[in-house]
C-alpha positions as semicolon CSV with decimal commas, in nm:
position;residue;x (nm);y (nm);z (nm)
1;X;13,058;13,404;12,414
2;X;12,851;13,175;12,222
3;X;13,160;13,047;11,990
4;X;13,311;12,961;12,312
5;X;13,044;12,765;12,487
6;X;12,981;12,607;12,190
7;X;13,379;12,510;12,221
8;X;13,337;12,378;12,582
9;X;13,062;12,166;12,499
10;X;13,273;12,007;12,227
11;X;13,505;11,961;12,503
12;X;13,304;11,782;12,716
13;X;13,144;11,572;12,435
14;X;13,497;11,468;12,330
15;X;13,549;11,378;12,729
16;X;13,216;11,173;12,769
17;X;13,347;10,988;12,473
18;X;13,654;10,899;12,653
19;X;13,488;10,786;12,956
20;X;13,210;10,564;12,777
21;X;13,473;10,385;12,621
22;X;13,715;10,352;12,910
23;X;13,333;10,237;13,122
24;X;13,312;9,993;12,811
25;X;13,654;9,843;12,851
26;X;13,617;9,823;13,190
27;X;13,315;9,623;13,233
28;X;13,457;9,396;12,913
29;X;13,756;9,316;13,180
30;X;13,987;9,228;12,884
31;X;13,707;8,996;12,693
32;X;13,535;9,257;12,440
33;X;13,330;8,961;12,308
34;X;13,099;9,021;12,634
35;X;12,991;9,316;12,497
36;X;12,727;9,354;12,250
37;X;12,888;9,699;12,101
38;X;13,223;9,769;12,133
39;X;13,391;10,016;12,278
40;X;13,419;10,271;12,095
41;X;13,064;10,300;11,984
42;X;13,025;10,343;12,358
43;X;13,187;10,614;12,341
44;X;13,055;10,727;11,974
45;X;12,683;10,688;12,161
46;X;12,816;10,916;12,446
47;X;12,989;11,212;12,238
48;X;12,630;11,203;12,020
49;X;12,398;11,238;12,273
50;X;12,578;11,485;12,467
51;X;12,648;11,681;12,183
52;X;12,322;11,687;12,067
53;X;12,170;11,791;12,387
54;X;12,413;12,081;12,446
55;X;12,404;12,231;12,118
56;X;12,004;12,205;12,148
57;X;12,011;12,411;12,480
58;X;12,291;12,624;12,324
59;X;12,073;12,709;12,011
60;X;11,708;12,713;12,162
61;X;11,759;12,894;12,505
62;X;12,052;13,106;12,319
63;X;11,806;13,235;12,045
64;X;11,496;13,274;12,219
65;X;11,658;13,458;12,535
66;X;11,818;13,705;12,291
67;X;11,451;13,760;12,143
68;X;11,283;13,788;12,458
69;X;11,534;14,080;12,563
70;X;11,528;14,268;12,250
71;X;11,083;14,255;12,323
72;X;11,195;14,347;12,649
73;X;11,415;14,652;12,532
74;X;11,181;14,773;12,268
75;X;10,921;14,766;12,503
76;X;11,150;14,999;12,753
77;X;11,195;15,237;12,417
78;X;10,844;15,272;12,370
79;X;10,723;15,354;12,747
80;X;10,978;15,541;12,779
81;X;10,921;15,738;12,440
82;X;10,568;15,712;12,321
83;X;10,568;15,919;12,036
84;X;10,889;15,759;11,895
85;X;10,788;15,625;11,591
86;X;10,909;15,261;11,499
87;X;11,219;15,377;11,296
88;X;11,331;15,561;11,604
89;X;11,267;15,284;11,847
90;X;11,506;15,118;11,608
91;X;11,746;15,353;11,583
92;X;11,770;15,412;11,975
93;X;11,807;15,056;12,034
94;X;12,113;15,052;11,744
95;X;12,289;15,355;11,924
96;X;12,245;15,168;12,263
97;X;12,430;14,857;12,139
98;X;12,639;15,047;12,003
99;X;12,720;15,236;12,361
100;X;12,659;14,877;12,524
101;X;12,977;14,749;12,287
102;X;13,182;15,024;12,313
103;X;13,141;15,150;11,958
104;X;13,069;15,475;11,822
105;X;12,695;15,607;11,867
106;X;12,510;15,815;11,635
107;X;12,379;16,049;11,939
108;X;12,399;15,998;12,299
109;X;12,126;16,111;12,559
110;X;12,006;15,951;12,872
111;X;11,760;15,734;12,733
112;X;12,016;15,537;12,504
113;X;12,273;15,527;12,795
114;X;11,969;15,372;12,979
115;X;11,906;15,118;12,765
116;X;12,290;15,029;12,676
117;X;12,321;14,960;13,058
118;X;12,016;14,719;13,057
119;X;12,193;14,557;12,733
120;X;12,539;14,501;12,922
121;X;12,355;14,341;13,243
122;X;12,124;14,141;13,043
123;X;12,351;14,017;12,755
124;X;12,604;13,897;13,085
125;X;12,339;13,755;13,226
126;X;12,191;13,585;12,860
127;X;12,594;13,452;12,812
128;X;12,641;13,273;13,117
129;X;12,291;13,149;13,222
130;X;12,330;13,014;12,828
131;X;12,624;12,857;12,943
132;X;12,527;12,702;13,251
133;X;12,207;12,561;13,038
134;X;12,452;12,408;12,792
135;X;12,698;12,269;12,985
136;X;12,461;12,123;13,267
137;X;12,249;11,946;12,953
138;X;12,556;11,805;12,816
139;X;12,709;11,663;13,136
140;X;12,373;11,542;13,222
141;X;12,326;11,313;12,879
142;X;12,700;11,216;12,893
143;X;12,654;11,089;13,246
144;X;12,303;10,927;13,162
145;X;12,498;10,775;12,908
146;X;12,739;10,644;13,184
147;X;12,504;10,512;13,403
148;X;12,350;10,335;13,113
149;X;12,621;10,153;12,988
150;X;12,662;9,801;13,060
151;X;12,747;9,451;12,857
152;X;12,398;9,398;12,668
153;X;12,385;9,751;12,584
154;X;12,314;9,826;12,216
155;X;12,560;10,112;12,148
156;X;12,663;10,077;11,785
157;X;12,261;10,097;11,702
158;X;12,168;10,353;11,882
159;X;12,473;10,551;11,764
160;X;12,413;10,489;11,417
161;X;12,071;10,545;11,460
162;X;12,159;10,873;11,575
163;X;12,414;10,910;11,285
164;X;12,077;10,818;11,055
165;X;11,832;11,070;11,203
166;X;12,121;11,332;11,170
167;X;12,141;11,274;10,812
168;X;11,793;11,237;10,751
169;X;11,753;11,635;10,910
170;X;12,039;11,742;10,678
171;X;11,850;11,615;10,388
172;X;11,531;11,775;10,481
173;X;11,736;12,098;10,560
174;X;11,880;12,092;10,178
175;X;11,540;11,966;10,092
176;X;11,332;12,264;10,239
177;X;11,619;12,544;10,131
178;X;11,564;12,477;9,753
179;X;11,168;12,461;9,830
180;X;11,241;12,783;9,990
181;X;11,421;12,937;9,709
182;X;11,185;12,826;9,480
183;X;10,881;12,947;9,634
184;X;11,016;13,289;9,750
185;X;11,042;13,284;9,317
186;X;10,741;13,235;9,239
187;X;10,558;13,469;9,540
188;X;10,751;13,742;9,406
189;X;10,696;13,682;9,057
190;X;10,323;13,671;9,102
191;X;10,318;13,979;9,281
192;X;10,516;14,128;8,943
193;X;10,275;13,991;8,737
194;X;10,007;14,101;8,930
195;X;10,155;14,476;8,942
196;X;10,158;14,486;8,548
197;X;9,785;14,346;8,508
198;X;9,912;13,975;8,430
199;X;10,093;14,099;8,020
200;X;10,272;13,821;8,092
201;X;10,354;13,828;7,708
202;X;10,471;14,208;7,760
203;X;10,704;14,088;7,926
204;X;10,851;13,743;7,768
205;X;10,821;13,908;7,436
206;X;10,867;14,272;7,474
207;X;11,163;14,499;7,320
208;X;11,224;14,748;7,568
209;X;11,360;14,693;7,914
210;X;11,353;14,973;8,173
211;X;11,138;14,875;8,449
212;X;11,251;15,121;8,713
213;X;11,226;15,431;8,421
214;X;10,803;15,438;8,450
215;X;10,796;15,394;8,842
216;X;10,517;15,564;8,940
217;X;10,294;15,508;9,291
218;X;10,443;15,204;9,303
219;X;10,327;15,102;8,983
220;X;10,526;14,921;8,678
221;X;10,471;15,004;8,305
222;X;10,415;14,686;8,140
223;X;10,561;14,826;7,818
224;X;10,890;14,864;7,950
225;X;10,940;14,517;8,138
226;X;11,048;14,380;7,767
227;X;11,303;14,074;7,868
228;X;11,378;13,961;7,498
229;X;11,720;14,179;7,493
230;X;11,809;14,074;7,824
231;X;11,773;13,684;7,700
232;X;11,925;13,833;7,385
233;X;12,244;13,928;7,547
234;X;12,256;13,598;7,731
235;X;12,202;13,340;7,500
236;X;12,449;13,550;7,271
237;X;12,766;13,551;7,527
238;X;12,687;13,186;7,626
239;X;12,697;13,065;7,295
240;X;12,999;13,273;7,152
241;X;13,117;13,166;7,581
242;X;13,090;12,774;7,468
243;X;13,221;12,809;7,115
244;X;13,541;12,926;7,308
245;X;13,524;12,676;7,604
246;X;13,378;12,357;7,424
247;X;13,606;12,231;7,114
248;X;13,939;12,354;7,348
249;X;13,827;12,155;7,628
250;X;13,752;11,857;7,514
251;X;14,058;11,834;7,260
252;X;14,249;11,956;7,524
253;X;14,100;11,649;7,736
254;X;14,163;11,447;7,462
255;X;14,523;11,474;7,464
256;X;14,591;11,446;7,805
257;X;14,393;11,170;7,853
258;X;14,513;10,950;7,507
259;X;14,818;11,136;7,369
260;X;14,995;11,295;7,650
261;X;15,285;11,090;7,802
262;X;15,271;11,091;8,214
263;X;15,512;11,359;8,215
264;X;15,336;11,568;8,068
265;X;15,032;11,539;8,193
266;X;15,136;11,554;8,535
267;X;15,219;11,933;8,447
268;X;14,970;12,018;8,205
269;X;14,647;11,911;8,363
270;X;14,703;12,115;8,698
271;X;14,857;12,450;8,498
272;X;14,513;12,399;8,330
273;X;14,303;12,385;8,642
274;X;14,468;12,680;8,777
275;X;14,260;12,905;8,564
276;X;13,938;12,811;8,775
277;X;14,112;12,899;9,096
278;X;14,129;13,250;8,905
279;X;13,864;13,539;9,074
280;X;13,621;13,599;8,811
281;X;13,702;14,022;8,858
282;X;14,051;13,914;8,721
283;X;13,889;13,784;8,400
284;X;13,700;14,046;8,381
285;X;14,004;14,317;8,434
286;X;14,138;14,108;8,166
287;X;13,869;14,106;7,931
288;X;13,815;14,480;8,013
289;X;14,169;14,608;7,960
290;X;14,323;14,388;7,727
291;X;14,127;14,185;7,491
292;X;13,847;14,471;7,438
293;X;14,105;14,728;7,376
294;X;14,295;14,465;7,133
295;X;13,945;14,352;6,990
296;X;13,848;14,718;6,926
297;X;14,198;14,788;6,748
298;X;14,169;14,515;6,533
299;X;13,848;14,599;6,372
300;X;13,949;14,961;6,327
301;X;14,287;14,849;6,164
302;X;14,047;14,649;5,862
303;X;13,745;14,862;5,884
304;X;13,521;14,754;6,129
305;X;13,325;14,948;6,439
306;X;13,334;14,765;6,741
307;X;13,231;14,926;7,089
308;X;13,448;14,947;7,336
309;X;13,232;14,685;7,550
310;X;13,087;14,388;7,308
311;X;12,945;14,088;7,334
312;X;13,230;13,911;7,177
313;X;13,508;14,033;7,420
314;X;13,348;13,918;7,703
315;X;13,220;13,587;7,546
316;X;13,564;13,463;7,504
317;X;13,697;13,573;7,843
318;X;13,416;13,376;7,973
319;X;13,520;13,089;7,761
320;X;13,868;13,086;7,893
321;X;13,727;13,097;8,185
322;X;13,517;12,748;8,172
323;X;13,817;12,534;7,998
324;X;13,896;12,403;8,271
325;X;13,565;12,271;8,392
326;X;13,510;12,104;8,074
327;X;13,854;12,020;7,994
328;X;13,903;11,843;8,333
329;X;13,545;11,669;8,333
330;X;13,555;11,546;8,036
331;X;13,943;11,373;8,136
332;X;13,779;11,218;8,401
333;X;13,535;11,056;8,182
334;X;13,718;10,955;7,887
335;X;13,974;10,827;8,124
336;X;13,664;10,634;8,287
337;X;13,606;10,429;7,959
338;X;13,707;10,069;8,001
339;X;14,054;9,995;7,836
340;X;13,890;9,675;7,687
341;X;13,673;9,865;7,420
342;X;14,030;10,064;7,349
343;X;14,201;9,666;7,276
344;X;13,869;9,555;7,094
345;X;13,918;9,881;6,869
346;X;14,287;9,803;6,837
347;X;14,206;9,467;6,763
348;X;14,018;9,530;6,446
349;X;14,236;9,731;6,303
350;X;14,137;10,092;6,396
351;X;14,380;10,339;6,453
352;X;14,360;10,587;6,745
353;X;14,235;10,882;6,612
354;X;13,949;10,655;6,451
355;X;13,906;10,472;6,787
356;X;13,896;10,754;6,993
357;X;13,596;10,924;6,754
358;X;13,442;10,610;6,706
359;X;13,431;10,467;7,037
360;X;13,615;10,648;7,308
361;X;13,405;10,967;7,243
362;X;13,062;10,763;7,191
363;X;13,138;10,607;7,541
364;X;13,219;10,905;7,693
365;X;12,891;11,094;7,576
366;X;12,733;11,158;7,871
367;X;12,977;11,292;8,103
368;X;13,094;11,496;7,840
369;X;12,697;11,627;7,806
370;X;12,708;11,697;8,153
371;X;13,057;11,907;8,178
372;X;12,943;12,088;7,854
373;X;12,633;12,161;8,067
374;X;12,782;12,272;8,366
375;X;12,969;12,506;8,129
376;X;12,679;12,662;8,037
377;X;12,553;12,715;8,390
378;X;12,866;12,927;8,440
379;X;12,812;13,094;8,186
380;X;12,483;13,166;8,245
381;X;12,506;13,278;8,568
382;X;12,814;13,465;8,546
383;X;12,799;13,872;8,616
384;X;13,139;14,063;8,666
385;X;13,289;13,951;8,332
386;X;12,937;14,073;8,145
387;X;12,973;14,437;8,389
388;X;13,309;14,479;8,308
389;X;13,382;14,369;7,943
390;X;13,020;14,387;7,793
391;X;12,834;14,647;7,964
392;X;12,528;14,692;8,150
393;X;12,255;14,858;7,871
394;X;11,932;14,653;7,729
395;X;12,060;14,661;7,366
396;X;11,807;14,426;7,170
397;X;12,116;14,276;6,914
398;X;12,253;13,963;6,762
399;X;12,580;14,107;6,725
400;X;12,903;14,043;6,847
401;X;13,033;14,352;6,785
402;X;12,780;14,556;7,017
403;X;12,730;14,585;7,389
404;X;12,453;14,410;7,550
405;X;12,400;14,260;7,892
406;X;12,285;13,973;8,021
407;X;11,953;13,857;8,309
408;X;12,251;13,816;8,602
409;X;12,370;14,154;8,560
410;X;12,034;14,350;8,565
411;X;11,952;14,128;8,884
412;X;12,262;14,303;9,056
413;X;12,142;14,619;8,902
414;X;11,784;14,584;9,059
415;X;11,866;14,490;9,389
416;X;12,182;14,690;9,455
417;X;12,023;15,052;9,312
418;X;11,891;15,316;9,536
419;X;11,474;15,256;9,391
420;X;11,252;15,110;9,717
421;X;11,306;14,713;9,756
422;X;10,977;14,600;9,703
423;X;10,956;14,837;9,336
424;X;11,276;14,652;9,217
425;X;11,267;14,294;9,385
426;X;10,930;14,232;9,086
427;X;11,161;14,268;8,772
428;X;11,471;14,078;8,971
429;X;11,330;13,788;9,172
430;X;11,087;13,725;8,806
431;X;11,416;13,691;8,592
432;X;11,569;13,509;8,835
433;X;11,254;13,277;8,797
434;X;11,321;13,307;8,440
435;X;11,642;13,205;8,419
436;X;11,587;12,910;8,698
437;X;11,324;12,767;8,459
438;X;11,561;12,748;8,155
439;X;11,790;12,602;8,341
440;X;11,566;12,348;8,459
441;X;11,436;12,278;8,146
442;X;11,840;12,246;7,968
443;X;11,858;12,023;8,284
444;X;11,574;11,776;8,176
445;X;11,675;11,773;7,835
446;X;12,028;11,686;7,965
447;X;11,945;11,390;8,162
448;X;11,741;11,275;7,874
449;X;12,001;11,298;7,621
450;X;12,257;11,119;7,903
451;X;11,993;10,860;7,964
452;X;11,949;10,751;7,579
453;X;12,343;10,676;7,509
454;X;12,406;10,550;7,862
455;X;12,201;10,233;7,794
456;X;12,357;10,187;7,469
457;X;12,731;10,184;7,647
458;X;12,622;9,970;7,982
């Protein structure tokens, strides 16, 4: 019911916007330069305000009727059933909805029936009175706004102040989320520390990771919240990850952008690009059933143990699976190089192997820095290729050969197993802080490094 009021008031934005204009045309009789706006930002004005005020009504009076009857309901529950305890308040009030929608009830008694008929009258009542609200608030603005309307009427700036404030609220919105993110970090990471008496270094610098293994009360053992494998494992897939993704992008960027004739490119540069429209489970299916089986083979066949997941199988499915990020980032920035420090090149003699390396490349520097980067955010933050292809143990290692895992995948591990919430979300939400840290940090040095050759190319 909601989707569809919030559908009719589009409607009868859409209409107000109509009418303001066709008001604004009318009073122009034929000479717009009477007006101080023209028409359509009469109309613009109209569909804004009325909008704005209809989705307002639909949001507020939607959200805080629906909270109002579920105090309502609960409160029912509880007369009705003093000794319920609050999980079985809950659960009544889940099997009445249930009943209310027509769905399939845990257990049926009188009570629940009770309550799923006071849910049916009151969410008819909630749908339309919501409605009613909406509707009435956006007629009322749009015909405000037709009453209003007249030659020396300032339409375009009140519209696109309007347009401003909206944008303003959508940068505070993006503004507060990441504050948001990064404070529900660092709450939770202080109450981890706090749990393991503040060994911070236990746990930057310690060996062993199995935080759930020494549960007890509620209580971590600081000697098993190690992280050093878990950064191990990461920086080692990333690495052998970019030694894959890095030289075959870029030369592969190279060519298209220098070498390759139009015809090819035209087919080469989207078959590339296709491979990051691929589901990450598909690399990792890949990695799993193919390449590890092919890598452990190989090593047999010349002497060599190699488990069945490793570090290196997964690396350079990962790899493969950031070419085209790099590859099509960087094409967009060598092909962003002016043609007139090609001709100078040209000019004095240099060929075009020597003038892409020696100019081309030095130009290009800092768009390449940041695809390379972006690259090793993917990889950083990737999870089902590291589950599937490289395993899911703490294994403290360096090499290749051996499985390991990586900070994203014990996250998943953490907050998907079956230990209480608030014991695992310590050891998740603090790697997560972790990991957001060196991130910002290969950020910084990033922008830095971008910033240096940037001036020396402007």
């Amino acid at each position: 019911m909601l989707s569809f009021t919030f559908v009719l008031v589009a409607v009868v934005s859409a209409a107000f916007f109509v009418l303001a204009r066709q008001r604004a045309q009318s009073i122009a009789g034929g000479t717009p330069a009477v007006l101080h706006s023209r028409p359509n930002y009469h109309g613009l004005y109209a569909l804004l305000v009325s909008a704005l005020a209809g989705m307002a009504v639909l949001f507020l009076v939607g959200v805080t009727w629906s909270v109002m009857i579920e105090r309502g309901l609960t409160a029912d529950i509880r007369e009705a059933g003093p000794d319920l305890s609050p999980i079985e308040i809950e659960l009544v009030l889940s099997d009445a909805h249930a009943i209310a929608d027509g769905r399939l009830a845990s257990r049926t008694d009188p009570l629940r029936e009770e309550i799923a008929a006071k849910i049916s009258s009151q969410t008819t009542l909630h749908d339309y009175g919501t409605l009613i609200l909406a509707l009435g608030a956006a007629a009322g603005m749009g015909l405000w706004c037709l009453r209003s309307a007249d030659a020396g009427w300032r339409a375009r700036n009140r519209a696109e102040g309007i347009i401003r404030r909206i944008l303003m609220v959508m940068a505070a919105i993006a503004i507060a989320t990441t504050a948001g993110i990064v404070l529900s970090l660092i709450f939770e990471t202080i109450n981890f520390f706090n749990n393991i008496g503040w060994q911070i270094h236990k746990f930057l610098f310690g060996t062993t990771w199995s935080p759930l293994s020494g549960v007890s009360a509620g209580q971590l053992d600081p000697n098993r919240v190690g992280a050093i494998p878990l950064f191990a494992g990461t920086l080692l897939i990333t690495v052998i990850a970019m030694l894959v993704a890095v030289p075959i992008g870029l030369f592969a960027a190279i060519y298209l952008s220098d070498f390759a004739s139009n015809r090819v490119r035209s087919w080469a540069k989207p078959m590339l690009e296709i491979l990051a429209g691929i589901p990450t489970v598909v690399y990792g299916f890949f990695a799993a059933i193919t390449l590890a089986p092919f890598i452990r083979n190989s090593g047999e066949s010349i002497g060599l143990t190699i488990a069945s997941e490793s570090a290196l199988a997964a690396g350079i499915v990962m790899g493969i699976m950031i070419i085209p990020f790099i590859s099509s980032l960087s094409d967009d920035v060598i092909n962003a190089v002016p043609q007139s420090l090609r001709d100078g090149s040209y000019g004095l003699g240099a060929t075009k192997a020597e003038t892409i390396r020696q100019v081309v490349l030095p130009a290009a520097l800092p768009g390449i820095v940041s695809a390379v980067l972006l690259g090793i955010s993917r990889a950083v933050g990737e999870t089902m290729i590291v589950v599937m292809a490289a395993g899911q143990g703490a294994n403290l290692t360096l090499n290749p050969l051996e499985a390991v895992t990586t900070v994203t995948v014990q996250i998943v591990m953490l907050i998907t197993g079956d230990t209480e919430a608030a014991t695992a979300a310590g050891p998740a939400f603090t790697l997560g802080f972790t990991l957001f840290c060196v991130t910002l940090l290969m950020n910084v040095a990033a922008q830095r490094i971008v910033r240096k050759y940037r001036e020396l190319y402007d």
